[in-house]
C-alpha positions in Angstrom: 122.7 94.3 96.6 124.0 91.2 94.9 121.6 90.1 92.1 120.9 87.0 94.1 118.1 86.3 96.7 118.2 83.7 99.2 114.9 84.1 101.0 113.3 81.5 103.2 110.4 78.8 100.8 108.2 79.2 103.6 107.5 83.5 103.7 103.8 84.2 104.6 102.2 84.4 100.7 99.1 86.6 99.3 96.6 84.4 97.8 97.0 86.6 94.0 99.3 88.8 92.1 102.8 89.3 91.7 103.5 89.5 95.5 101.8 85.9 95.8 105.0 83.9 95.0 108.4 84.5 95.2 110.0 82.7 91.9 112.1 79.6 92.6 115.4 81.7 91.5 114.4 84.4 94.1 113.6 81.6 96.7 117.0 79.5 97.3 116.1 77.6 100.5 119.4 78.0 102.7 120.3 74.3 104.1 122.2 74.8 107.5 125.5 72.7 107.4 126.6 70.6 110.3 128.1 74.1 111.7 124.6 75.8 111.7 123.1 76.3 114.8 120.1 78.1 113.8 118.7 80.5 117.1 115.5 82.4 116.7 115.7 85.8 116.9 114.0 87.7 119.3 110.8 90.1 117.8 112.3 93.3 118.7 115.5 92.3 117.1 114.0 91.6 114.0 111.6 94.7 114.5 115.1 97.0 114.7 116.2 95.3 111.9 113.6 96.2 109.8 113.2 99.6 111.0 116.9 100.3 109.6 115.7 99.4 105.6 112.1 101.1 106.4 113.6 104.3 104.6 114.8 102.3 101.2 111.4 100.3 101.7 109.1 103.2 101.9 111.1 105.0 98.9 110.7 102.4 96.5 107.0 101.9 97.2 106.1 105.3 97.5 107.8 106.0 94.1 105.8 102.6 92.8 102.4 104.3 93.9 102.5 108.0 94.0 100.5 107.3 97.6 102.2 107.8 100.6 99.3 106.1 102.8 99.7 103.0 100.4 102.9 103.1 100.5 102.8 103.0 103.9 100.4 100.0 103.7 102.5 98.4 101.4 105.9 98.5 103.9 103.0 97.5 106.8 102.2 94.2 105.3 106.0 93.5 104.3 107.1 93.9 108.5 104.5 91.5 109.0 106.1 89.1 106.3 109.3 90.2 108.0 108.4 89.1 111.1 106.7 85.8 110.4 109.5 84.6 108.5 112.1 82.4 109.4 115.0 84.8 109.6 118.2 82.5 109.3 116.8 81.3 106.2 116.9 84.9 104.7 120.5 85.4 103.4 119.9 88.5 101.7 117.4 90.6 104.1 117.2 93.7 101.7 116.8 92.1 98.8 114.2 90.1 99.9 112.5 92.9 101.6 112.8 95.1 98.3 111.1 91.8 96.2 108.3 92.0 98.8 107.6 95.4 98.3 107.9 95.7 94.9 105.6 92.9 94.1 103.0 94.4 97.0 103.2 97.4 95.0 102.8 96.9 91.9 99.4 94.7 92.8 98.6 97.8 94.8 99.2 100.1 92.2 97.1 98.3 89.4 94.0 98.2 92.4 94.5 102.1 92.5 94.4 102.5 88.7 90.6 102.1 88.9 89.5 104.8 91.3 92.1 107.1 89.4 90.2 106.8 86.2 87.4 108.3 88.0 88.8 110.8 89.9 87.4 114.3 89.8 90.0 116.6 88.0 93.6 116.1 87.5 95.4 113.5 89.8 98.4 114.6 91.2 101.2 112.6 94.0 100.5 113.1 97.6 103.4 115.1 98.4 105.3 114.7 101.4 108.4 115.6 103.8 111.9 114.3 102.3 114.1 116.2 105.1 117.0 113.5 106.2 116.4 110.2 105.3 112.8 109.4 105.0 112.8 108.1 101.5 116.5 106.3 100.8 119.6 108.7 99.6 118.6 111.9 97.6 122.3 112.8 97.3 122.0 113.4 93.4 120.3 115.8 91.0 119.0 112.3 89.9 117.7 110.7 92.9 115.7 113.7 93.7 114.3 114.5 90.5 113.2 110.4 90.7 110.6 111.5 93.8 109.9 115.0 92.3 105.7 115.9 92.0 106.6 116.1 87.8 108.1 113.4 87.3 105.8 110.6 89.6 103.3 112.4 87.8 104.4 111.6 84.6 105.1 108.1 85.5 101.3 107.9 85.7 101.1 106.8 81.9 103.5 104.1 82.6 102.4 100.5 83.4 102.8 99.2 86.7 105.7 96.9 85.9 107.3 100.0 83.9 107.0 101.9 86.8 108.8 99.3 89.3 112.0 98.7 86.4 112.7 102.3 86.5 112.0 103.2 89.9 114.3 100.1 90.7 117.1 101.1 88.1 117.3 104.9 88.2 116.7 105.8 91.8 117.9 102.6 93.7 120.6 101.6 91.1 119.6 98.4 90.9 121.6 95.9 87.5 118.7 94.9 84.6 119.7 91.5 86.4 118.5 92.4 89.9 115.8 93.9 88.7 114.5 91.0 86.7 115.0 89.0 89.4 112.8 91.1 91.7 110.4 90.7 89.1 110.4 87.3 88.0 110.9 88.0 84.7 113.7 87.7 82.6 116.6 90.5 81.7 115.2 90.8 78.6 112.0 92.0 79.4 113.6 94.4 81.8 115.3 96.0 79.4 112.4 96.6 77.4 110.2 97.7 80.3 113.2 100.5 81.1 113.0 101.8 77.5 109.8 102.4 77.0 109.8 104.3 80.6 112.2 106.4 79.7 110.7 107.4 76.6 107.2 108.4 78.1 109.4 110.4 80.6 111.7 112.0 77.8 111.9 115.5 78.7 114.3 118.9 77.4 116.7 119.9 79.7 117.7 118.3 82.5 116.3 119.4 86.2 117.6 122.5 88.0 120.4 122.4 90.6 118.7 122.9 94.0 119.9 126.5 94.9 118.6 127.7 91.4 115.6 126.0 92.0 114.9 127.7 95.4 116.3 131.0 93.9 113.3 130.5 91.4 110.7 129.2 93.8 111.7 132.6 96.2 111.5 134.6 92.9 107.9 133.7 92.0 106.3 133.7 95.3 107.3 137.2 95.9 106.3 138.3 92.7 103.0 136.3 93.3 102.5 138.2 96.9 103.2 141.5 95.1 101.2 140.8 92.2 104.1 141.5 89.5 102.5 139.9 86.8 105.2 140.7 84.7 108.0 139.0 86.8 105.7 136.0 87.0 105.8 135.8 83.1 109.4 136.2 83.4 110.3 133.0 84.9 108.0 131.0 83.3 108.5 128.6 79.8 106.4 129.5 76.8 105.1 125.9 77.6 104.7 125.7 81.0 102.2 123.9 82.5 99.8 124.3 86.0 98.3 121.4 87.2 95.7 121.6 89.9 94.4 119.1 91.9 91.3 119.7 94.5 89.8 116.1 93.9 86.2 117.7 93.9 86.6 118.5 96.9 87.9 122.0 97.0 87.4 124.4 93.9 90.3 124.1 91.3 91.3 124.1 87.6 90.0 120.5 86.5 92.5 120.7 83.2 96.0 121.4 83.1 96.5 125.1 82.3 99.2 125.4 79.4 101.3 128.5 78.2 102.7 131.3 79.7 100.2 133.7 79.3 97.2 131.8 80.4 99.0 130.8 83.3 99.8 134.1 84.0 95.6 134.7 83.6 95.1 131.7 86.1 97.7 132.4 88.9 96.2 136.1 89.1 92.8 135.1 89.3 93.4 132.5 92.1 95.6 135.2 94.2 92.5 138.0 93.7 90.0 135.1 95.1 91.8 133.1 97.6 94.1 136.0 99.3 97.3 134.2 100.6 96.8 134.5 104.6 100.4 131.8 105.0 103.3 130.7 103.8 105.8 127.8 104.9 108.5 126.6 103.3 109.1 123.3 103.2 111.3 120.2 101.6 108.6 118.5 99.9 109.4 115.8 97.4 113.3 116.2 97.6 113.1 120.2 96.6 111.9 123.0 98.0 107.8 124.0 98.3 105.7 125.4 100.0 102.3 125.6 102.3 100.1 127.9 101.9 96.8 129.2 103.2 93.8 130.9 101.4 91.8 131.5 103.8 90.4 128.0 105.2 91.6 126.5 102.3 95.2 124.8 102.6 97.4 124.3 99.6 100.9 122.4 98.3 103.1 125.0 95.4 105.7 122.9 93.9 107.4 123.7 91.2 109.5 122.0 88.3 112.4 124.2 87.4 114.6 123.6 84.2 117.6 125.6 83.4 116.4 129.0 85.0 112.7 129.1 83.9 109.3 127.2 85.3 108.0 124.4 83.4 105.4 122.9 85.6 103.2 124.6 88.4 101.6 122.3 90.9 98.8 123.3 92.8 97.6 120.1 95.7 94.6 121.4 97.0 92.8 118.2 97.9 92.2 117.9 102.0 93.0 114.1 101.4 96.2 114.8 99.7 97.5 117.1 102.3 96.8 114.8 105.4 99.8 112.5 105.6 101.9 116.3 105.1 100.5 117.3 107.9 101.0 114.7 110.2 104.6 115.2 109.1 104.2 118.8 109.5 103.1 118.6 112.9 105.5 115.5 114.1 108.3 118.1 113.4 107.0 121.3 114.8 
């Protein structure tokens, strides 16, 4: 993506927020030369078109938000953008696509923040399917670990423009100059935004290859179906945290339960009440999870693995939460 955007002056605009202008350096108005013979394109060629960046497009705003239904809102309104615009004045499609987004999600995000401040318990991502290509590449320890359940949750203390700069620069590889650009601020500022992201995200040790976090994941769940309290303990950090999250409307831990040995406490106790009646694994997040079933009651494990030993326990319990994995769930069988 080269760090200049030439995308057509005359782009369907919101009325407020970052995604109601596109900055004059982002906006270069292409002027056709004797040679141009501008020819509209057909809708369903510009529908294809789009359809081929959806995955990048969803990735980027789903890391923005945490949401995958406003994410999916987000990449909604910018196909309708897409469509509307005046395509052979858009050099660049991607990287005026990626502006769109970004800008529609950062004015989504900062509408979200509200109803998250008074949202019952701990908030937690919605997780969801990454099998193939549904979010851009995940072809490094990186890129996953930039869509993991720990780390978008984490990226909750950051501000919303934080959040874009390093979603932008660490999972999409985007230069502080692109970035700015996207932005509309200047490198600068960029910079700055990136550094104080990384340092609310500073973590020890770097995350787990994926066959040793599967090997832990398999570990725990059958030492959580035996009831082996004492292999549980084994694999878990003297820190480790489990985070619940049932929304208020399913019974669950409304605090983050810390250290090993309460943990231990709180994973018996919720085996002995809510008997596990199902297990699936699935890819959730770019590593390996799984669905289970207490009962009526439907849940999300993920895990966040460093080195050999488990740092963070998350529990989605939430019916809300679960309802865009589902429909994934059931589009694949």
């Amino acid at each position: 993506m080269s760090s200049r955007t030439d995308v057509a002056l005359t782009a369907p605009r919101p009325q407020s927020g970052l995604g109601a202008t596109v900055s004059p350096r982002v906006a270069r108005r292409h002027q056709p030369g004797p040679r141009d013979h501008p020819v509209p394109m057909h809708p369903d060629t510009l529908a294809r078109d789009f359809n081929e960046y959806r995955p990048r497009l969803l990735g980027i705003a789903y890391r923005i938000l945490g949401s995958a239904w406003d994410a999916e809102d987000v990449v909604a309104e910018a196909m309708i953008r897409w469509m509307a615009v005046d395509r052979e004045q858009v050099r660049e499609p991607m990287a005026f696509l990626t502006t769109i987004v970004t800008r529609l999600a950062i004015d989504q995000l900062r509408s979200a923040r509200a109803k998250r401040e008074t949202y019952v318990g701990e908030w937690l991502p919605e997780p969801l399917l990454t099998d193939g290509n549904r979010l851009g590449p995940l072809d490094t320890v990186e890129r996953r670990d930039s869509v993991s359940l720990a780390t978008l949750r984490m990226m909750e203390a950051l501000t919303p423009p934080e959040r874009a700069v390093l979603v932008l620069h660490e999972a999409f590889g985007m230069s502080h100059a692109e970035v700015a650009e996207i932005l509309g601020i200047n490198e600068v500022g960029a910079r700055q935004h990136l550094r104080r992201a990384r340092r609310h995200l500073d973590r020890d040790g770097a995350p787990s290859a994926r066959a040793v976090h599967d090997d832990v994941l398999d570990r725990f769940l059958t030492a959580l179906e035996n009831g082996d309290l004492a292999e549980v303990q084994d694999l878990l950090a003297a820190d480790v945290a489990s985070y619940s999250d049932g929304g208020g409307r399913v019974h669950a831990a409304r605090h983050p339960v810390v250290g090993a040995e309460r943990v231990v406490q709180y994973v018996n106790g919720l085996r002995r009440r809510l008997p596990i009646t199902g297990i699936r694994r699935v890819d959730v997040n770019g590593l390996g999870a799984v669905t289970l079933r207490f009962g009526r009651q439907s849940a999300v494990l993920a895990l966040d693995v460093r080195g050999d030993l488990i740092r963070e326990i998350h529990w989605i319990m939430n019916p809300d939460k679960l309802r865009y994995l589902n429909r994934q769930l059931a589009d694949v069988g």
